[in-house]
N, CA, C and O atoms as CSV, one atom per row, in Angstrom:
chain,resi,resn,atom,element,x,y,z
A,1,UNK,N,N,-8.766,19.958,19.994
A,1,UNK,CA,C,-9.830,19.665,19.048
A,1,UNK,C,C,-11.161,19.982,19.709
A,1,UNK,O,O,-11.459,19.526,20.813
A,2,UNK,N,N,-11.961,20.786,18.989
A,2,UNK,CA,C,-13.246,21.393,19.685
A,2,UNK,C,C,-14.275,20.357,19.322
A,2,UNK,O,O,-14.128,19.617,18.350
A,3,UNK,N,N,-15.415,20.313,20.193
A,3,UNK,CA,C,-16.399,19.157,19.633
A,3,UNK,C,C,-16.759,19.580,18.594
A,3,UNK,O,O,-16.712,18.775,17.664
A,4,UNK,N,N,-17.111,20.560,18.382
A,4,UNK,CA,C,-17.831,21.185,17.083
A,4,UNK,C,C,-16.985,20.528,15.423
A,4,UNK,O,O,-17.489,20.273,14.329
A,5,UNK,N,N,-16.194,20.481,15.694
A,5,UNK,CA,C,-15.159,19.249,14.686
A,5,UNK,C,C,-14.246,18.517,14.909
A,5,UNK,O,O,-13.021,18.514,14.782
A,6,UNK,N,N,-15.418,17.560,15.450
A,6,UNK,CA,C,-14.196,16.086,16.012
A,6,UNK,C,C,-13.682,15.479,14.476
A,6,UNK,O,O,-14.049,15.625,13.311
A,7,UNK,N,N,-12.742,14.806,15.108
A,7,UNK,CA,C,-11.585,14.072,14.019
A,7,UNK,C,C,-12.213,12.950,13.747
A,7,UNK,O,O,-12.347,12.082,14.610
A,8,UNK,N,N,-12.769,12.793,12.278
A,8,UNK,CA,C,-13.606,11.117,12.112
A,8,UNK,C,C,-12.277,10.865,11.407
A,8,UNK,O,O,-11.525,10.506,12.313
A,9,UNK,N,N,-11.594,10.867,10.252
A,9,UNK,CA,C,-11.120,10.462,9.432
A,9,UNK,C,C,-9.836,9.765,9.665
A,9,UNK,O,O,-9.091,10.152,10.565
A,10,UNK,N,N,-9.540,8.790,8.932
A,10,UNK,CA,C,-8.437,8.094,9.602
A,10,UNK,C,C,-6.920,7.803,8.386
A,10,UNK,O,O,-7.093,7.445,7.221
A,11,UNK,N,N,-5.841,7.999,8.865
A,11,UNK,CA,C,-4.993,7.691,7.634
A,11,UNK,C,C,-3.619,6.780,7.861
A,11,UNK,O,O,-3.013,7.233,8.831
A,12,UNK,N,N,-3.099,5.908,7.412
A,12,UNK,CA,C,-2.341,5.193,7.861
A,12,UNK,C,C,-0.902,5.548,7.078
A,12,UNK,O,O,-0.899,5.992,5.930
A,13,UNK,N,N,0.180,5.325,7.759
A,13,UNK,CA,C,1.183,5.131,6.935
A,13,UNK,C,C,2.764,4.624,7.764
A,13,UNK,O,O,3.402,4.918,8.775
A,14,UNK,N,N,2.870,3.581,6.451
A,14,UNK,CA,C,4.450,3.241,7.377
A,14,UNK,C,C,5.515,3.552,6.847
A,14,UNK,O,O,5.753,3.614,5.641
A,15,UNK,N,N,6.564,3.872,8.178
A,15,UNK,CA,C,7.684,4.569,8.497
A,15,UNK,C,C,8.796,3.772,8.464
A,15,UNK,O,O,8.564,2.564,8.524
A,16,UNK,N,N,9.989,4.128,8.381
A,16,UNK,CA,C,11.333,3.459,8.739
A,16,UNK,C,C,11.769,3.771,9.731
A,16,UNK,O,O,12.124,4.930,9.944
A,17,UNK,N,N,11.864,2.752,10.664
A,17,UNK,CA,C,12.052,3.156,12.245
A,17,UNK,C,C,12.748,4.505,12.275
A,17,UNK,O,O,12.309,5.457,12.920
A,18,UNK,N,N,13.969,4.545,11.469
A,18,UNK,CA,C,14.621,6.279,11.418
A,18,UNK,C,C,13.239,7.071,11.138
A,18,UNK,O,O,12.710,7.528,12.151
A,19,UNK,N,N,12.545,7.310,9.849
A,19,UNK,CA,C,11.813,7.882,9.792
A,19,UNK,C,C,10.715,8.388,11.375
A,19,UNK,O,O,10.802,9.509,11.876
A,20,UNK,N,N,9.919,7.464,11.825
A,20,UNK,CA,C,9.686,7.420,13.210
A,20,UNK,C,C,10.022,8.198,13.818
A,20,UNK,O,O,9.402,9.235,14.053
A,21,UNK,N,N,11.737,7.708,14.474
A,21,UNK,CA,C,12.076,8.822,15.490
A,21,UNK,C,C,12.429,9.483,15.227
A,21,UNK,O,O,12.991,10.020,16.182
A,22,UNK,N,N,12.609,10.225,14.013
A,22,UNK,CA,C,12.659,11.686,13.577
A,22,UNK,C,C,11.647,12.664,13.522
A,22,UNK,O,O,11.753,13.891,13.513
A,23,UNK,N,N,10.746,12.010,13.491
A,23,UNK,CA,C,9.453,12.657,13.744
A,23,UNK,C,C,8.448,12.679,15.017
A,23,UNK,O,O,7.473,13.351,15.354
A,24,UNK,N,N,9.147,11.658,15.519
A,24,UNK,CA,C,8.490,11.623,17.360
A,24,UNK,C,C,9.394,12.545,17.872
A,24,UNK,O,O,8.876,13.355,18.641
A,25,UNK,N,N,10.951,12.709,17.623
A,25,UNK,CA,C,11.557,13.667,18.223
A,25,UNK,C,C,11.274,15.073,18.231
A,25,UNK,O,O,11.466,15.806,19.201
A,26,UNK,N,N,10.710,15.506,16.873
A,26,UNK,CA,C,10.236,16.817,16.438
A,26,UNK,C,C,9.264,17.510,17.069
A,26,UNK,O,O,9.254,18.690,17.420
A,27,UNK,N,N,8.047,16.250,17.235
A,27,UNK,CA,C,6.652,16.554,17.807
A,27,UNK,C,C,7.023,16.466,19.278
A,27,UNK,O,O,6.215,17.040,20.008
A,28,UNK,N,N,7.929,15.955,19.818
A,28,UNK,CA,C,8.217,16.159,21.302
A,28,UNK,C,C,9.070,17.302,20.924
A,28,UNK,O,O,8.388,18.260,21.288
A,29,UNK,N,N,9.959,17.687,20.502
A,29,UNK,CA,C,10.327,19.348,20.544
A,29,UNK,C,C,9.319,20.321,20.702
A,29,UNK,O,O,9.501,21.244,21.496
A,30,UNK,N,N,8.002,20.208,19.872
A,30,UNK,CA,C,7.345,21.047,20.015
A,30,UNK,C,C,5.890,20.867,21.178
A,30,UNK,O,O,4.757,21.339,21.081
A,31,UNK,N,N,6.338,20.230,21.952
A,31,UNK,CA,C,5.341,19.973,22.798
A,31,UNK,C,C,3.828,19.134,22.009
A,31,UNK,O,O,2.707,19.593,22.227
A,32,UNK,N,N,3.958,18.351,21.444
A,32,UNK,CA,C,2.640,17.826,20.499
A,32,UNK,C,C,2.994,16.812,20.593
A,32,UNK,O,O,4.118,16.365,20.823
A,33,UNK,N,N,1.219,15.931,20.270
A,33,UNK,CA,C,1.538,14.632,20.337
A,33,UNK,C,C,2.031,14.059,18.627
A,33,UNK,O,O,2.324,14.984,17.869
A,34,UNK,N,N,2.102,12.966,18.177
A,34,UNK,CA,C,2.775,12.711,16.976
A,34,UNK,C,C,1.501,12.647,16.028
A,34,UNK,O,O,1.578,13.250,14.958
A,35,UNK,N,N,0.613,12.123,16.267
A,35,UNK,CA,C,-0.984,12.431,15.501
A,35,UNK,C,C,-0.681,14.025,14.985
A,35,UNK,O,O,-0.009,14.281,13.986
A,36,UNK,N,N,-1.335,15.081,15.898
A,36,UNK,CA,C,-1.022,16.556,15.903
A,36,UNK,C,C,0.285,17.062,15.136
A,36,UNK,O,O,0.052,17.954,14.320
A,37,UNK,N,N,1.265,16.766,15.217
A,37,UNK,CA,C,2.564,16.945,14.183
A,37,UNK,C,C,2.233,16.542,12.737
A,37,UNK,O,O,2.148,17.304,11.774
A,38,UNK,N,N,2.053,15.157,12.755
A,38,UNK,CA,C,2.251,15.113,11.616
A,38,UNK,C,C,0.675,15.220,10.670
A,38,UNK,O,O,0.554,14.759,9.536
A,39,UNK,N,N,-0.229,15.797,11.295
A,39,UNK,CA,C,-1.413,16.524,11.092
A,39,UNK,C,C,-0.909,17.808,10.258
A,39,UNK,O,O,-1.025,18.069,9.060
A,40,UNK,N,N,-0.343,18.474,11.255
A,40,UNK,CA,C,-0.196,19.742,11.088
A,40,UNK,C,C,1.046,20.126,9.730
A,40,UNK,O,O,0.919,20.988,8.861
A,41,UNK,N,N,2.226,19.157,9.934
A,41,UNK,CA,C,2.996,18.991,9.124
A,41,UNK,C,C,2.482,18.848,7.454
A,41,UNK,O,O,2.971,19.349,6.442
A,42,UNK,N,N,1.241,17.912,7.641
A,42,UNK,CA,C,0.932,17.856,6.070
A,42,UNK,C,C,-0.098,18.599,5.898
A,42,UNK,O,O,-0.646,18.282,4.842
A,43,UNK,N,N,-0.727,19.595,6.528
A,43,UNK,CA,C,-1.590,20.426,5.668
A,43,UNK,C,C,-0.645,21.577,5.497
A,43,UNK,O,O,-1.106,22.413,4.719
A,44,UNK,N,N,0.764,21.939,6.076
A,44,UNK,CA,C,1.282,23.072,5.780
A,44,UNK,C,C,2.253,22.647,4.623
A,44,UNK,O,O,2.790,23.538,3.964
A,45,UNK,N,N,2.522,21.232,4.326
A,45,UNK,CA,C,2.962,20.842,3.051
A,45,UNK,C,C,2.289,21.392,1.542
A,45,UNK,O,O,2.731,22.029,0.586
A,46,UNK,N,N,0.624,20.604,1.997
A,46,UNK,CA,C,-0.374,20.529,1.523
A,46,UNK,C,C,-0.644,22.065,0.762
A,46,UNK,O,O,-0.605,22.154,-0.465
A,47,UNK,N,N,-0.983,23.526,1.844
A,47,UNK,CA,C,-0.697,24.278,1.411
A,47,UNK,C,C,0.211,24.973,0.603
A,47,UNK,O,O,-0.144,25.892,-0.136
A,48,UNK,N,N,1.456,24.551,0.714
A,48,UNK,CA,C,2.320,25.471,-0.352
A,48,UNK,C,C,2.308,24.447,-1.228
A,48,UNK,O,O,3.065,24.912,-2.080
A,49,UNK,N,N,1.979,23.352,-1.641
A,49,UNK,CA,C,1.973,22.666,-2.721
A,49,UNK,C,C,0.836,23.210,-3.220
A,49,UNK,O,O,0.983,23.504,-4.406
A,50,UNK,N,N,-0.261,23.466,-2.783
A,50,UNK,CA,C,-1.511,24.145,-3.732
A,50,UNK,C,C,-0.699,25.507,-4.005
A,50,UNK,O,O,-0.663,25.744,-5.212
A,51,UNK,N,N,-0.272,26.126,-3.499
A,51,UNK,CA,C,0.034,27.654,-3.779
A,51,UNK,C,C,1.407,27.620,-4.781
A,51,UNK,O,O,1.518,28.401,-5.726
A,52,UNK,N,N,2.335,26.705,-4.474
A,52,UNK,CA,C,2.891,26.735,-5.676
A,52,UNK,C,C,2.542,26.738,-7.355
A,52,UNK,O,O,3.047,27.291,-8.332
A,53,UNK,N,N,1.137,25.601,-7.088
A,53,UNK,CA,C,0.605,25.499,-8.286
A,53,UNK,C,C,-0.366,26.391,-8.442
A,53,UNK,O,O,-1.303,25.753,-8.922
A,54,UNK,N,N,-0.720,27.644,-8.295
A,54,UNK,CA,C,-1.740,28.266,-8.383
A,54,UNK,C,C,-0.843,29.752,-8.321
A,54,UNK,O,O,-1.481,30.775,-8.571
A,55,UNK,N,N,-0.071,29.818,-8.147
A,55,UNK,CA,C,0.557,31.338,-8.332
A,55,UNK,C,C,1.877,31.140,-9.443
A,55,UNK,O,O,2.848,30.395,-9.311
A,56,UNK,N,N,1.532,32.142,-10.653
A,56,UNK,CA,C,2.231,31.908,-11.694
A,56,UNK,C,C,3.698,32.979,-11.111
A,56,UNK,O,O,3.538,34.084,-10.592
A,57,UNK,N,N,4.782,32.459,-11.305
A,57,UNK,CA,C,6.293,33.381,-11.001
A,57,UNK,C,C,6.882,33.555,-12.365
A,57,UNK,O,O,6.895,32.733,-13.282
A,58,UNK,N,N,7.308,34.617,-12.341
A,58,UNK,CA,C,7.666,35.132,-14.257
A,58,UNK,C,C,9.056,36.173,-13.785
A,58,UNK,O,O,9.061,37.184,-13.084
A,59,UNK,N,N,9.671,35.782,-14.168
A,59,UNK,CA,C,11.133,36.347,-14.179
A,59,UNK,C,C,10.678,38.293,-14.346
A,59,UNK,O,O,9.579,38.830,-14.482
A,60,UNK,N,N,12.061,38.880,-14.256
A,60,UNK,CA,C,12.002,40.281,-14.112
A,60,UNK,C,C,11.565,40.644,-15.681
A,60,UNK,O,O,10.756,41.510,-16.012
A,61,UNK,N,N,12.473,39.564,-16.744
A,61,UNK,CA,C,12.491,39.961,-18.180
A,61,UNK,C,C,10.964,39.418,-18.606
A,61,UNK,O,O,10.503,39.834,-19.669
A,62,UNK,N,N,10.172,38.492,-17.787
A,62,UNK,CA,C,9.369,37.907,-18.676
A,62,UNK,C,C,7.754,38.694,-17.820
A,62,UNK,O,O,6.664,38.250,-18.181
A,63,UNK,N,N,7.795,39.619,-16.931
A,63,UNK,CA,C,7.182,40.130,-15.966
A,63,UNK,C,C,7.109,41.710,-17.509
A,63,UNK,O,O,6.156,42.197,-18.116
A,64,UNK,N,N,8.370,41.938,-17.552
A,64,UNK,CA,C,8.547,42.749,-18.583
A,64,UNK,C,C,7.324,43.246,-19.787
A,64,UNK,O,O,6.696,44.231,-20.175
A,65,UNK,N,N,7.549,41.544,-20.071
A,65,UNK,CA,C,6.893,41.288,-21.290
A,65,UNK,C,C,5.853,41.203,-21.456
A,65,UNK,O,O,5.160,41.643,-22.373
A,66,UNK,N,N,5.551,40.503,-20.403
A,66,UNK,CA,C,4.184,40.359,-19.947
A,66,UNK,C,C,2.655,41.879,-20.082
A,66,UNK,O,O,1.537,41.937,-20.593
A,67,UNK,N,N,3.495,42.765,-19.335
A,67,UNK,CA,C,3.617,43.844,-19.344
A,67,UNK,C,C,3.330,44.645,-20.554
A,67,UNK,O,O,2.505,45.550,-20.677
A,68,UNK,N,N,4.078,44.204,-21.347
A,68,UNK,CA,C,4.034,45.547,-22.733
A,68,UNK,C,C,3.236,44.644,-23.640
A,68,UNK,O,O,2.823,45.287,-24.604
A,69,UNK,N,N,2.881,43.396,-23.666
A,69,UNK,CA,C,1.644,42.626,-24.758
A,69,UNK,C,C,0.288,43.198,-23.826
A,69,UNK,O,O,-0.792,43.405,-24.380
A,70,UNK,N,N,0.479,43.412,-22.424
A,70,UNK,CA,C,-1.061,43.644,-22.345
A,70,UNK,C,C,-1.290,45.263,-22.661
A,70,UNK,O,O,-2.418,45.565,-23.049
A,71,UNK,N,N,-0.485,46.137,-22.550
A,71,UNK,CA,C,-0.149,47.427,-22.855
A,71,UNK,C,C,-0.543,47.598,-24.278
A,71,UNK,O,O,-1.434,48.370,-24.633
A,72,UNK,N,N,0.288,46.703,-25.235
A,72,UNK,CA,C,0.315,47.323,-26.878
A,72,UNK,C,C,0.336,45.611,-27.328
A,72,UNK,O,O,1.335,44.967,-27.647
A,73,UNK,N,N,-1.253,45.059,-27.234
A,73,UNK,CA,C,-1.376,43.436,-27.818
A,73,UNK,C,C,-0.931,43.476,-29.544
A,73,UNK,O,O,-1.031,44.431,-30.315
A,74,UNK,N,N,-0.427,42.117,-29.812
A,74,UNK,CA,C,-0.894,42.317,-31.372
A,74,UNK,C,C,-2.302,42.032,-31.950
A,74,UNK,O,O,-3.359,41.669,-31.435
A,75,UNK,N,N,-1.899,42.348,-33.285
A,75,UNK,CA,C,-3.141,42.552,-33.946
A,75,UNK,C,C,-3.749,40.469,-33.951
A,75,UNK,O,O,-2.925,39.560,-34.047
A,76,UNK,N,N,-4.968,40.284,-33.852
A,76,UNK,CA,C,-4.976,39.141,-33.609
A,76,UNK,C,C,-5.167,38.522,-34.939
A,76,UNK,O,O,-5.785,39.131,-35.811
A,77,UNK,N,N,-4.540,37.036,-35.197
A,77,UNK,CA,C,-4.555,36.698,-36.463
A,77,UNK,C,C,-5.739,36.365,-36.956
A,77,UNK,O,O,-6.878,36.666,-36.598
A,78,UNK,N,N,-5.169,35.441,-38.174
A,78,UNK,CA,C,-6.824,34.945,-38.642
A,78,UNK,C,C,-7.691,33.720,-38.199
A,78,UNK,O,O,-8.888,33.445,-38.277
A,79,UNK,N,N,-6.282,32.934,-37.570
A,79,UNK,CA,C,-7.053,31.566,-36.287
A,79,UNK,C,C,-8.038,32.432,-35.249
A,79,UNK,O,O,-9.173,32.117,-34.890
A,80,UNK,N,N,-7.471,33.304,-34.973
A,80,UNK,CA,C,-8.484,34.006,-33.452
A,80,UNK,C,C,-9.135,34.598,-33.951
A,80,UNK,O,O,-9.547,35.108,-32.909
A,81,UNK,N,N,-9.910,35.261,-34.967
A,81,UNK,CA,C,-10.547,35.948,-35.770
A,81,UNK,C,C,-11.272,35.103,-35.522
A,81,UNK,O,O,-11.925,35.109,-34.478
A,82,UNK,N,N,-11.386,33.713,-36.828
A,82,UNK,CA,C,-12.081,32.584,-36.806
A,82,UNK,C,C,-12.400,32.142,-35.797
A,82,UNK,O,O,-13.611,31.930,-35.849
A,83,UNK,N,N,-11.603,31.601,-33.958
A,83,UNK,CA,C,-12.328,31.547,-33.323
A,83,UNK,C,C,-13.028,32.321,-32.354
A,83,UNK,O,O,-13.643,31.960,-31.350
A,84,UNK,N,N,-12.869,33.205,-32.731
A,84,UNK,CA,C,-14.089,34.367,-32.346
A,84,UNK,C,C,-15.320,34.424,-32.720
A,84,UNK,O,O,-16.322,34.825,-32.126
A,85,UNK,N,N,-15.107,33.811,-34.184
A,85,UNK,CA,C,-16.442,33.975,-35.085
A,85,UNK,C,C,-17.495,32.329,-34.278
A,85,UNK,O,O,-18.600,32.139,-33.771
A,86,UNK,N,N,-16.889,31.930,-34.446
A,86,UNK,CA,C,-17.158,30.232,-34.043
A,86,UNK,C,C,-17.634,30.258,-32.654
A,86,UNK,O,O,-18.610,29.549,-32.404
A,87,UNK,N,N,-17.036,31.058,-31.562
A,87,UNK,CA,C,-17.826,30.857,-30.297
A,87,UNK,C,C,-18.852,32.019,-30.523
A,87,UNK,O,O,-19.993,31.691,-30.201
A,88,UNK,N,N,-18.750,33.055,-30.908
A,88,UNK,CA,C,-20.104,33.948,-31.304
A,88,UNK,C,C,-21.253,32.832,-31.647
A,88,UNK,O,O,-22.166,32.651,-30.841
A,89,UNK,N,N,-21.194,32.231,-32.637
A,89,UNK,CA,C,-22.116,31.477,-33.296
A,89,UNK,C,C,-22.812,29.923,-32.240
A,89,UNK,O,O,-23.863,29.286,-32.165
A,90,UNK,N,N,-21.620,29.918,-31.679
A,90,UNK,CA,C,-21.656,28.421,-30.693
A,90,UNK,C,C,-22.480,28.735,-29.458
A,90,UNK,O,O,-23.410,28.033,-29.062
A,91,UNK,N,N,-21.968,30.083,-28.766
A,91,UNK,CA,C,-22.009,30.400,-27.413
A,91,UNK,C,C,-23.337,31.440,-27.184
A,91,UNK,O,O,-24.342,31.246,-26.500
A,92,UNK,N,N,-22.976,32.576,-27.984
A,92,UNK,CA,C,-23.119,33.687,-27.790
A,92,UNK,C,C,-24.420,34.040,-28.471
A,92,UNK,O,O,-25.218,34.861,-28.017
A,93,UNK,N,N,-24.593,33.302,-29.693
A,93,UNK,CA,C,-26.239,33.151,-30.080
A,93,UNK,C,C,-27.589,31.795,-29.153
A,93,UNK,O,O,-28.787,31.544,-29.014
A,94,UNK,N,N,-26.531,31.452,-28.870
A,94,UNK,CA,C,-27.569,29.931,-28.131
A,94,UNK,C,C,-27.834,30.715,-26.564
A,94,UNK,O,O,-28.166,30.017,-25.606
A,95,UNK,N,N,-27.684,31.964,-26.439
A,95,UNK,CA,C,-27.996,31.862,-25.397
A,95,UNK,C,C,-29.084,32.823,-25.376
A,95,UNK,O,O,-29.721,33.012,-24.340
């Protein structure tokens, strides 16, 4: 940890003694102390839980599809017509 960003923040949490030494064992596998593990452990959680939710996955058939509506859209109905007309008038003149 560099001075330039020391560690203020503090977080607590309790374990089941199993829990514990499953995770003191780990962070001594990897040469770290158990702070540092399980630091490191939850921002790389942390990360693919944001990235799961932020990257859309669409099958081969629906990648497909995807595909040929932005290629050849339909014609848009008369709800999107209307709200077209409605944010013109809302948005697009008030400004």
């Amino acid at each position: 940890m560099t001075k330039e960003n020391p560690r203020t923040s503090r977080i607590e949490a309790r374990l089941t003694k199993d829990a514990l030494a499953i995770v003191k064992r780990a962070a001594e596998m990897e040469g770290r102390t158990l702070s540092d593990f399980i630091v490191a452990a939850a921002q790389e959680a942390a990360r693919r839980t944001i990235e799961d939710h932020q990257v859309i996955r669409l099958s081969a058939e629906d990648q497909a599809r995807f595909v040929d509506m932005l290629l050849a859209p339909p014609e848009p109905t008369d709800a999107l017509k209307r709200a077209r007309k409605a944010h013109e008038a809302l948005i697009l003149k008030a400004q």
